[in-house]
Every structure is written in structure tokens, then in C-alpha cells.
C-alpha positions as a printed Julia matrix, in Angstrom:
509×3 Matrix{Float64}:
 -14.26  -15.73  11.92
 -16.71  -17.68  13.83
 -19.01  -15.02  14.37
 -19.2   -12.93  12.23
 -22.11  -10.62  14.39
 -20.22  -10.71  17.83
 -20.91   -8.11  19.67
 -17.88   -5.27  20.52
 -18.11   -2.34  23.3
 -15.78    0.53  23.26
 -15.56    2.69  25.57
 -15.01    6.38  24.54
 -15.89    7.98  20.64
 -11.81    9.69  20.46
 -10.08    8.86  17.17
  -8.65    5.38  18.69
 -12.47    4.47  19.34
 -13.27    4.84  15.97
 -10.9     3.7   14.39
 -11.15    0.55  15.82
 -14.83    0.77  15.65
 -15.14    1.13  11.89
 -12.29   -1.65  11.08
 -14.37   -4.08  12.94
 -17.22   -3.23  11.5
 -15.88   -3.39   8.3
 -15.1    -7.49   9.64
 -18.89   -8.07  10.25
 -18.51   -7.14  14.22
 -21.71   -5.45  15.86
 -20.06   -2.42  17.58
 -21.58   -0.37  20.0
 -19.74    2.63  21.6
 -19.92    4.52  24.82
 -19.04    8.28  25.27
 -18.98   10.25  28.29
 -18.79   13.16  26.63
 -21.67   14.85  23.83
 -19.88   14.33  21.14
 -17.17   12.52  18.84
 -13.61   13.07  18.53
 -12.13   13.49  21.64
  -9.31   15.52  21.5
  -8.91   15.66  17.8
 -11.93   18.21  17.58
 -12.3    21.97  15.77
 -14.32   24.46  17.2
 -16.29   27.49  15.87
 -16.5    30.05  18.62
 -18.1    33.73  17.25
 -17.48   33.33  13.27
 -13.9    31.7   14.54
 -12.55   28.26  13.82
  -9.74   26.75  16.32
  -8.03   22.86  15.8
  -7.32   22.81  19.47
  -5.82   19.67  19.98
  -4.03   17.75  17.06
  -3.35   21.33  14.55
  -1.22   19.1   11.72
  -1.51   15.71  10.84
   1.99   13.74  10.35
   1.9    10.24   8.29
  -1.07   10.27   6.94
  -0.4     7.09   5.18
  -1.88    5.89   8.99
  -5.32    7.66   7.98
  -5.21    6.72   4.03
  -4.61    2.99   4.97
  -7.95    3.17   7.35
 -10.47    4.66   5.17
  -9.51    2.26   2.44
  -9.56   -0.74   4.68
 -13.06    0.32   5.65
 -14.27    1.56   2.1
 -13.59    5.04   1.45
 -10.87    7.09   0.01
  -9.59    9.71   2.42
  -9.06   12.41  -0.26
 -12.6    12.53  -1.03
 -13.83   12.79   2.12
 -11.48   15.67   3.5
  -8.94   17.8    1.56
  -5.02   17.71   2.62
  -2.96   20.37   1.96
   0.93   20.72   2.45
   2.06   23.19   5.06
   4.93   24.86   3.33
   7.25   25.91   5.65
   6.56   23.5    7.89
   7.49   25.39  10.87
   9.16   28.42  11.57
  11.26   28.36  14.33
  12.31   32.25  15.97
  14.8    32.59  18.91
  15.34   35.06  21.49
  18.49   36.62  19.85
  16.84   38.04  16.82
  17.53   35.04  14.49
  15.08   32.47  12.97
  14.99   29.25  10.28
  12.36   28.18   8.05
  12.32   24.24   8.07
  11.15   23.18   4.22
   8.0    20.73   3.63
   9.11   17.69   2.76
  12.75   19.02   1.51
  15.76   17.84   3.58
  17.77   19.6    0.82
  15.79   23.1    0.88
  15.7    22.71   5.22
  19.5    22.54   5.21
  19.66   25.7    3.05
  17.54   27.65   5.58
  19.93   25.96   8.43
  23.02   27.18   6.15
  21.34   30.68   5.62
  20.79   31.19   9.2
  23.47   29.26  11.24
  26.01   28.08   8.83
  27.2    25.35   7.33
  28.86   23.15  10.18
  25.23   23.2   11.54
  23.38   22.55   8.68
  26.04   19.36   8.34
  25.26   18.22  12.22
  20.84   18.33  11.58
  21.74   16.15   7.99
  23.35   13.94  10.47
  20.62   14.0   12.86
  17.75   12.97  10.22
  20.55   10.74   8.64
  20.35    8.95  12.41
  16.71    9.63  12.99
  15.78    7.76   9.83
  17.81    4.7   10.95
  16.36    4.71  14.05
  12.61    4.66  12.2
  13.8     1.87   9.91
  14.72   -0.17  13.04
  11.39    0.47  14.83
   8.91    0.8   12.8
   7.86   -2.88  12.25
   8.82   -4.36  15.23
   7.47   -2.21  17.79
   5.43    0.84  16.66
   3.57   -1.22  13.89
   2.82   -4.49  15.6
   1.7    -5.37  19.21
   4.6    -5.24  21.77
   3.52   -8.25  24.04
   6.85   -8.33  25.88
  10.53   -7.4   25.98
  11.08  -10.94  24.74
   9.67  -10.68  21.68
  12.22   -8.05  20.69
  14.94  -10.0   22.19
  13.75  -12.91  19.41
  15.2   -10.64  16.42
  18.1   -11.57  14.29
  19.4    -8.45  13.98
  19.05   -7.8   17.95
  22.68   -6.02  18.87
  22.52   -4.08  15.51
  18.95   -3.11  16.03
  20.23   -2.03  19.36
  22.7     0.28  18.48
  21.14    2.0   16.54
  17.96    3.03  18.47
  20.69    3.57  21.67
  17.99    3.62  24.39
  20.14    4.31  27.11
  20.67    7.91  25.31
  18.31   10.43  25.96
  17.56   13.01  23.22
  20.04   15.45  24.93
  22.69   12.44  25.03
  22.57   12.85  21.41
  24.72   16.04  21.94
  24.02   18.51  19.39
  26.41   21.21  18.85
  24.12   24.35  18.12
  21.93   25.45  20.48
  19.55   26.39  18.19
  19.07   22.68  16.66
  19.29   21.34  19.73
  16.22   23.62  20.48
  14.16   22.73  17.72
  15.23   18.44  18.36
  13.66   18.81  22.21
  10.71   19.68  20.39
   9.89   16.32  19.4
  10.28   14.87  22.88
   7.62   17.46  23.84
   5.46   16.63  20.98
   4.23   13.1   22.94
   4.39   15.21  26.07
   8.13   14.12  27.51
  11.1    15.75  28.84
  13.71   16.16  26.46
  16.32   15.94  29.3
  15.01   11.77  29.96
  13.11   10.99  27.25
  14.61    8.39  24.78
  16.76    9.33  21.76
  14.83    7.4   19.26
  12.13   10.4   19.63
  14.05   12.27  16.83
  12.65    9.68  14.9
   9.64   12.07  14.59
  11.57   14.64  13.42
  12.26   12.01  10.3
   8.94   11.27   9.75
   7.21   15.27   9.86
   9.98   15.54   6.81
  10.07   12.34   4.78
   5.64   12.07   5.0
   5.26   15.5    5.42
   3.26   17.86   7.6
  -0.57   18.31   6.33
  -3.05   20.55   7.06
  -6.74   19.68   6.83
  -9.2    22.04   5.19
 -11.83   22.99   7.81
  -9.67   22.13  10.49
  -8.45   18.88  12.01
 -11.99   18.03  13.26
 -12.79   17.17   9.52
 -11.12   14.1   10.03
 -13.1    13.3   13.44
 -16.31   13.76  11.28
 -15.13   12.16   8.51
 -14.27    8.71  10.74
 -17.68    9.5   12.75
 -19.23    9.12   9.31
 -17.08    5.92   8.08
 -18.24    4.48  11.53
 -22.27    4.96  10.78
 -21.73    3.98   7.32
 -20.73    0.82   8.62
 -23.13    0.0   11.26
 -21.3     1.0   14.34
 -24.09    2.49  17.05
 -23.53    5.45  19.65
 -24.73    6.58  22.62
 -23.63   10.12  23.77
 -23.49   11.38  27.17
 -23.05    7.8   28.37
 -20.31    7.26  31.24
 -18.99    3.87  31.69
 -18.95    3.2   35.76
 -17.1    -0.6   35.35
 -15.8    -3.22  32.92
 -17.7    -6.29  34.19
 -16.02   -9.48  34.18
 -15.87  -13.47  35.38
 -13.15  -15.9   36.1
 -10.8   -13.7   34.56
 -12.58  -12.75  31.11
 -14.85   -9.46  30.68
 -18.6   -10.1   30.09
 -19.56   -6.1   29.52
 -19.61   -2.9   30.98
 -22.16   -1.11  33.22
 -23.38    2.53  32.57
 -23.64    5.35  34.91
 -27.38    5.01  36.25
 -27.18    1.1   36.11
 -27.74   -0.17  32.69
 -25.62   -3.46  32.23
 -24.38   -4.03  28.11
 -23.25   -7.62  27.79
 -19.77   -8.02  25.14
 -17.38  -10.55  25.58
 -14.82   -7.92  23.66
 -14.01   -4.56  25.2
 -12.23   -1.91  23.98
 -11.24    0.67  26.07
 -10.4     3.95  24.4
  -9.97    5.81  27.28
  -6.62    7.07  29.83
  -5.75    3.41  30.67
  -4.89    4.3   34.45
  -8.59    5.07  34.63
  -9.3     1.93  33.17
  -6.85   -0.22  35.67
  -7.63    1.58  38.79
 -11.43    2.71  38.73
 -13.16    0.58  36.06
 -12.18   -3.07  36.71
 -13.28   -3.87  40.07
 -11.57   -6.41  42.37
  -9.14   -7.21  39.32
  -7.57  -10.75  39.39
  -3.73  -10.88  40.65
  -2.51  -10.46  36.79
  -4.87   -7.26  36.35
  -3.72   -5.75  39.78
   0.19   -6.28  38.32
  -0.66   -4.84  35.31
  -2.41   -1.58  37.17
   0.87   -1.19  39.16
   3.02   -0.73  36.45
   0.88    1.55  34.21
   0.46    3.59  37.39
   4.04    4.07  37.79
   3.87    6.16  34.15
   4.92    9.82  33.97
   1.78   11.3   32.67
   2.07   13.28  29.4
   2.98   17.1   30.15
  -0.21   19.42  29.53
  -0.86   22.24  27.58
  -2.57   25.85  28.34
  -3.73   27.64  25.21
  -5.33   30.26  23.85
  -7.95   31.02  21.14
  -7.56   34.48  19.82
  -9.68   36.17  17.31
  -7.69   38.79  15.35
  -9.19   41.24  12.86
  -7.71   42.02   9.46
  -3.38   43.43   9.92
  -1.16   45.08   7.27
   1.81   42.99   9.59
   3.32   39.99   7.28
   1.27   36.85   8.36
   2.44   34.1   10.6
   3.73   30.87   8.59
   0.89   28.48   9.41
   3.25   27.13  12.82
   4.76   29.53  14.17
   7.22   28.51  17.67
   8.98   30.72  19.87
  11.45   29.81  21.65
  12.91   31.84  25.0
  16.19   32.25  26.66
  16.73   29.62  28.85
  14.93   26.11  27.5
  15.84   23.85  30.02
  13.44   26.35  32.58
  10.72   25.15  30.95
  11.44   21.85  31.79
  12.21   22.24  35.19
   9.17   24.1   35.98
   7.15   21.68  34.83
   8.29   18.28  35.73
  10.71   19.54  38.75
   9.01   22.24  40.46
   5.63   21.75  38.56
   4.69   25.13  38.04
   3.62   27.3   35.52
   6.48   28.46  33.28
   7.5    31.91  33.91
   9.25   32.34  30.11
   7.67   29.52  27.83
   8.3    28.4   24.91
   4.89   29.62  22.5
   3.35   27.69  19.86
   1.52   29.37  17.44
  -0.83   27.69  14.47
  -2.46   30.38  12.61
  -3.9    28.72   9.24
  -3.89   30.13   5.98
  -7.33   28.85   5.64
 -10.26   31.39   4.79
 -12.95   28.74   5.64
 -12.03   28.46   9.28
 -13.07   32.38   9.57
 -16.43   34.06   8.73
 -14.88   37.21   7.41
 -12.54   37.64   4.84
  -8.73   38.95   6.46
 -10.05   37.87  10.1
  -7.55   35.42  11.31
  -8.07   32.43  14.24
  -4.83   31.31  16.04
  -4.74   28.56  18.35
  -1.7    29.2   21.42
  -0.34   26.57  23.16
   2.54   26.64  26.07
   3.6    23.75  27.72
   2.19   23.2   31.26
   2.24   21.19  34.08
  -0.82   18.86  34.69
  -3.23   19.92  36.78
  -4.15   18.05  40.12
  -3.17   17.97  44.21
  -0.04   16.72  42.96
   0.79   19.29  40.37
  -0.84   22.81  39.43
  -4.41   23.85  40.69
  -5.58   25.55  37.34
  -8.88   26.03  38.43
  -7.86   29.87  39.51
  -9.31   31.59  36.71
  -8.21   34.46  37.83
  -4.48   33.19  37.83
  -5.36   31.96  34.41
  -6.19   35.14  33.18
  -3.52   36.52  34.22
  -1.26   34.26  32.84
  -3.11   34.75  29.49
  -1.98   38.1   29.29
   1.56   37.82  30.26
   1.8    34.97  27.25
   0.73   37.93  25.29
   2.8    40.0   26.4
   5.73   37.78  25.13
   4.13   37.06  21.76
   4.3    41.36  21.18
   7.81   41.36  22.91
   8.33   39.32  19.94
   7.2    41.96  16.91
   3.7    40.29  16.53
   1.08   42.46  17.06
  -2.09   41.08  18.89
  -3.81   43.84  21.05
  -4.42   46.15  18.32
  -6.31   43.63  16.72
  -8.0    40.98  19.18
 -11.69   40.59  18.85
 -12.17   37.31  21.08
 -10.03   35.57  23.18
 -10.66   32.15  24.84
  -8.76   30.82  27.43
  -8.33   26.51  27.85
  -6.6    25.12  30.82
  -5.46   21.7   31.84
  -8.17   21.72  34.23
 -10.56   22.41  31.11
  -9.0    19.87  29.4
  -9.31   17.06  31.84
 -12.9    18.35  32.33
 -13.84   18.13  28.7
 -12.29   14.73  27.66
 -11.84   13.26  30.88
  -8.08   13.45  30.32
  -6.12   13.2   33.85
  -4.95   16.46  34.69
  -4.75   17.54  31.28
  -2.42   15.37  30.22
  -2.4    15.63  25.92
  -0.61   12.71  25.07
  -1.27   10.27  27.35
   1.7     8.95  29.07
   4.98   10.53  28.7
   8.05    9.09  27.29
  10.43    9.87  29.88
  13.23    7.05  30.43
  14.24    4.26  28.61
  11.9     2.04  30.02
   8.89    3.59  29.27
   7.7     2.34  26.08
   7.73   -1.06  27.69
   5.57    0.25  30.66
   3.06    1.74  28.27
  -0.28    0.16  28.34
  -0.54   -3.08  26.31
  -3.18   -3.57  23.94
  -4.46   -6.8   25.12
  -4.93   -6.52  28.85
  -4.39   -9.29  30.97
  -8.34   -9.35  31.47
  -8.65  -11.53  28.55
 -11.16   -9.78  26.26
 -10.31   -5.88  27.07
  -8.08   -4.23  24.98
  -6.55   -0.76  25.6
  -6.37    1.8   22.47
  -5.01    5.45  22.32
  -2.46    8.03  23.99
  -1.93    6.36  26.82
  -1.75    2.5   25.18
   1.52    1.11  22.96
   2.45    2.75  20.72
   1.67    5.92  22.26
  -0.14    9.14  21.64
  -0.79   11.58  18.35
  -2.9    10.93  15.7
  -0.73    8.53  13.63
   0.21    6.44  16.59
  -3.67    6.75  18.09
  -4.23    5.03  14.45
  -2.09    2.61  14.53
  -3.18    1.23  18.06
  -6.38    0.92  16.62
  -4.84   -1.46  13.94
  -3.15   -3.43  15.91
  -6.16   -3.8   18.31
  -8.66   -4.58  15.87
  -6.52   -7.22  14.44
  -5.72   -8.76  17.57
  -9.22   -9.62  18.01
 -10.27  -10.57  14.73
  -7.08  -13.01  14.99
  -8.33  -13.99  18.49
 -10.94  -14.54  17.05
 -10.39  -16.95  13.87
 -10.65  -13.78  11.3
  -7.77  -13.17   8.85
  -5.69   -9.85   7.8
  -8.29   -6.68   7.42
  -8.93   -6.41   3.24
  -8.81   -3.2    1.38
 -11.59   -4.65  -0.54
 -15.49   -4.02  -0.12
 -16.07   -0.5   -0.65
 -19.36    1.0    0.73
């Protein structure tokens, strides 16, 4: 590298930040980042509210090879610095005609049992045919586009193995093209289109993909809560060097003949870098932080803009004294009637869904509660965002409301919570977009819906030369393994730009 003390902005201290922060640091860069907000983490935070402890945004981590392959690249060993434990049954999945399936922890064999048990054997034959499919469909991807920088559709056309390739991932199938036989599988599959915030209905078929992945890598629950992992990064970052500032809003990227010289802070303070990295929604970035962008900027802003934000979520944190009921499997989802409601309400009619599907994580973890037998569940429904285009959420009293008829359909269920609730919190989208600055709530970003959208996706390296985007809303896309791996394909970008070599797992400090 030719400088090996260059200085580095980033905007916004979320997990892509970070990440990026403390891998360039690790390189000899001098990294300074931004936050609007008072403190790290972004949305991948756990909060203690009266003796309770809630994960309310990421509540599982998924391939946390992404993680493991970060803190030794920067000089630590993740397992000593947080404690992962296997969430065994992964989920539990309960429908509204009585019946249910457990899906195993890493077991394909023990999952198709449940599916057997439950539904029979012609449907337990049609999901090992789904993962048989979704794991192909990871195979094909996984280097080529969600491990390395996507610069352009032409670099994919390049491959040897193009029409094969093509096939396979099928991206003129949505995940409903895939036409599953049982409803209840075909249930659980949409899941994974709304786990980066999509509609099932539009949203590619190589989404199942996920479902792979959650089995083959497992699905891992952090002791503490997810926000361990925040701190744990926060801490990687210091150790390294990187500097903060808290409560610090970025008001423009600077730049000259078509290169970014810095960023200027809210109140006027001007921070000179010649590499940006922007770890924040990247419409906000193209349309209200670059000022009078050059022609190649503006085109870039037009088709980010023409993204499907991510769906939203409304959630709530309940507090529930000690039950003789059986306990909740760690995730617990619900699933109503009619599905495809859900989706209609939210990205047709954008409304509030009147039957929604409920998510439930409720840990078996005594240190997220201050008494023994108290329990802390974390509820989340799908929404739509909130905004003059969508939902107004700031009704509180509509949220309460609301609150109370999810309720209501958790106990129509068998699970008690009345009887037993000693705090309850209620989080909108409007919170959310208040808290981390996320556009009407939106959790993941951008959506997924069509074929197209991966390629519309934020870039990593802008066309301003010296910004690059990172996070939800930048390729590869949102959740914490693909936050991660944006990060490492950003922070090598620029040390290659740069003259640097591949990031060593060497140097541990």
C-alpha cells in the first residue's frame, strides 16, 4: 500500500461500519467514524428495559463463518469474545388448523422426520427437493455474486459456465414459481423472501437459498443477546485504532472533479478523507448527501431510487413473569389463514395487516432476565413502511391498539400472555426510522422484489470515485452475514485501489 496511514471516514457505527472499520485498520488505515445516533450497532443492538433483555433487530445469527472470518482477519477469535450456542429446533412453525413442525438444527435428516411426522411423506420428499435445489442455487452464487463485488451484469455474463449457472438460479422464477405442493411448506419457503424484507409473490427464487444456508451453517444464538456481537466488533474496532464520534450527523459527502475530498458535519465542521465509506440507507446517501452530483452520480441515484424498500416490522417487547405453560422453542412463528393477505396489505394496499403472520423469539437464556423463570420475548409482524406514501405510524394510539389485537392472536393461539405480562414495549416503523435513521422503517434495506433487483442494489464503489456504499441497502444485501460480507468486499476494494494486497489472518492483537 502506498500509505499505509491514509485517512478513511465512514459514515454510520452499524455492523457494516465496523466491520469495514476494523479490517482497515487492521491494513494500517487511520479510520475515523461518524454516527448520528449515541451509540454503536445500529440495528444489530440488545436492550435491557426494567431487569428485561430484548435482541430487537437481528434475534439469530446465520453463517457465522462471515463473523469468525472477521475477527480473525483483524486479530481475535470470535469464540472468546462472545459465546454461540445452537438453537435446537431451529424454528417451530404452528398453523391455523391445529398442526405444527419442528425444523431440526443443522439436520436435514431429523427436519424431514418432523415434515414426515406432521404432513407425510410426499411432503417431506418435495422440502428434500427444495434444499436439494436451494443448495445448487448457493453453490452457483456464492462466489460470483454474493462473495465478490458485482460491478456489472457483464461480469457475470464473462463465466464459463454462464447457461448452466443460469438454470439453475432461474431468475425469471419467483419463489412462488417454484410451486410447492403443500401449503404448509410453501408457508414456511415465503419466509425467507420476507427475511430480507421482499414479497414472496415477486421476489426471486434463488431466496430459498437461505433456507440452505440457516440448515447446512446453522442457526446460533448469542449469549447476552445479539448486541454482544455489536460490542464485541465496537471493541475489535478500538483495539485497532479506529476513532468515534457519537451524536455526529453527516450533512454532505464533499467532493471535486468527480472524486470525494470528505464529509461535513451537522454544525459545520469539514473532515478531509479522500476514502468514504458510507454505511448508511444508500438512497440517503444519493439523494441528500452528495450535492450537485456529476452526470454518472445523478444515474446512479436514479436507479437506486427506483428500489422497493425493504418491508418493515412492528414489534413488541413483553415482559412475562414465571408460567407452569410448556415454554416457547427459542423462535416461535405463527402463521394465519390466508398468507397471501399479508402480502397484499402491505405492498398492495399498504396497510397494517389485519391477521399477521407473528414471530416470536423467546430465548432460553437466563442472563437476558434479572429474575430467575421471568422470560423476555421480542414480537415482530410484518408491516408496511411508514411515510406519506405508506402507513402514518406515528398514531400511538392506533399503535396501541394494534398491540393488543396482536395479543389477542398470540392467546387465540394457546399461549398465555395476560396472566403473566409485567412490561410491555411497543416499537414502530416510525420508531425505527427515528432511532437508526432507517427510511420508513425499512429492516433490510432494499427489498428483493423482481428479478432485476439484485442488479439495482447499491454498488459498493460508487461512481463518485472514492465513496463506497456498505450494508442493507448496498450488494449483497441486508442481514448480518450479508452486512459482513459487504464490508469485505469494500474494504478490499480499497486496499486494492489502493496498491494493498489480500487482508491476512495474521497479526493478532
Amino acid at each position: 500500500m502506498n500509505n499505509d496511514k491514509k485517512d478513511v471516514v465512514v459514515i454510520g457505527a452499524g455492523m457494516g461500519g465496523m466491520a469495514t472499520a476494523a479490517r482497515l485498520a487492521k491494513k494500517g488505515y487511520r479510520v475515523q467514524v461518524f454516527e448520528a445516533g449515541d451509540r454503536h450497532g445500529g440495528k444489530c443492538r440488545t436492550e435491557w428495559i426494567d431487569g428485561y433483555a430484548f435482541d430487537t433487530g437481528p434475534s439469530l445469527l446465520t453463517l457465522p463463518a462471515v463473523y469468525r472470518d472477521l475477527f480473525q482477519r483483524t486479530g481475535d477469535v470470535l469464540g472468546r469474545v462472545v459465546e454461540l450456542q445452537p438453537v435446537d429446533p431451529s424454528f417451530d412453525y404452528r398453523f391455523h388448523d391445529g398442526t405444527s413442525v419442528k425444523f431440526a438444527n443443522l439436520s436435514r435428516k431429523k427436519t424431514l422426520e418432523a415434515i414426515s411426522a406432521s404432513y407425510g411423506e410426499d411432503a417431506s420428499k418435495e422440502w428434500d427437493q427444495i434444499m436439494r435445489r436451494a443448495e445448487a442455487m448457493w453453490d452457483v452464487s456464492r462466489e460470483p455474486f454474493i462473495e465478490s463485488e458485482l460491478k456489472s451484469i457483464a461480469s457475470l455474463l464473462k463465466r464459463r459456465s454462464l447457461i448452466k449457472d443460469v438454470f439453475v438460479i432461474a431468475p425469471w422464477k419467483s419463489i412462488r414459481g417454484l410451486a410447492i405442493k403443500s401449503p404448509h411448506l410453501r408457508k414456511i419457503l415465503d419466509r425467507y423472501a420476507t427475511y430480507s424484507g421482499s414479497d414472496p409473490r415477486v421476489a426471486p427464487a434463488v431466496l430459498s437459498s437461505i433456507a440452505f444456508v440457516e440448515e447446512a451453517f446453522g442457526a446460533w444464538h448469542i449469549t447476552g443477546g445479539i448486541g454482544k456481537l455489536g460490542d464485541a466488533l465496537f471493541q475489535r474496532c478500538l483495539d485497532r485504532g479506529v476513532t468515534f464520534e457519537f451524536n455526529a450527523r453527516v450533512s454532505e459527502n464533499t467532493h471535486s472533479n468527480g472524486r470525494v475530498t470528505g464529509v461535513s458535519l451537522e454544525g459545520g465542521r469539514d473532515i478531509s478523507a479522500t476514502t468514504v465509506v458510507a454505511n448508511a440507507d444508500a438512497g440517503l446517501i444519493y439523494s441528500q448527501l452528495i450535492k450537485n452530483p456529476p452526470r454518472s452520480v445523478r444515474r446512479a441515484g436514479r436507479a437506486i431510487a427506483k428500489m422497493e424498500p425493504s418491508l418493515a416490522g412492528f414489534s413488541l417487547l413483553l415482559g412475562l413473569s414465571p408460567s407452569d405453560q410448556p415454554k416457547l422453542e427459542h423462535h416461535t412463528v405463527l402463521f394465519p389463514e390466508n398468507y397471501d393477505q399479508e402480502f397484499e396489505s402491505i405492498f398492495s394496499k399498504k396497510i397494517p395487516v389485519d391477521d399477521p403472520t407473528i414471530y416470536i423469539c423467546a430465548p432460553h437464556d437466563e442472563t437476558m432476565v434479572k429474575k430467575q423463570g421471568h422470560e423476555a420475548w421480542f414480537v415482530l409482524v410484518n408491516a408496511p413502511r411508514h411515510g406519506v406514501d405508506a402507513f402514518d405510524w406515528s398514531d400511538r394510539e392506533f399503535a396501541d391498539q394494534y398491540a393488543q389485537k396482536i395479543i389477542d392472536r398470540i392467546e387465540s393461539r394457546g399461549i398465555q400472555i395476560r396472566n403473566r405480562l409485567e412490561l410491555l414495549e411497543i416499537r414502530t416503523p416510525a420508531d425505527l426510522e427515528a432511532s437508526v435513521l432507517a427510511p420508513g422503517g425499512s429492516i433490510y434495506g432494499t427489498s428483493s422484489n423482481g428479478s432485476q433487483s439484485a442488479f439495482n442494489r447499491a454498488k459498493n464503489r460508487s461512481p463518485l470515485k472514492g465513496l463506497y456504499c456498505v450494508g442493507g441497502s448496498a450488494h449483497p444485501g441486508g442481514g448480518l452475514p450479508l452486512v459482513g460480507l459487504s464490508a469485505e468486499i469494500v474494504a478490499q476494494a480499497i486496499i486494492t485501489e489502493d496498491g494493498g494486497g489480500q487482508l491476512s489472518s495474521l497479526d493478532r492483537h
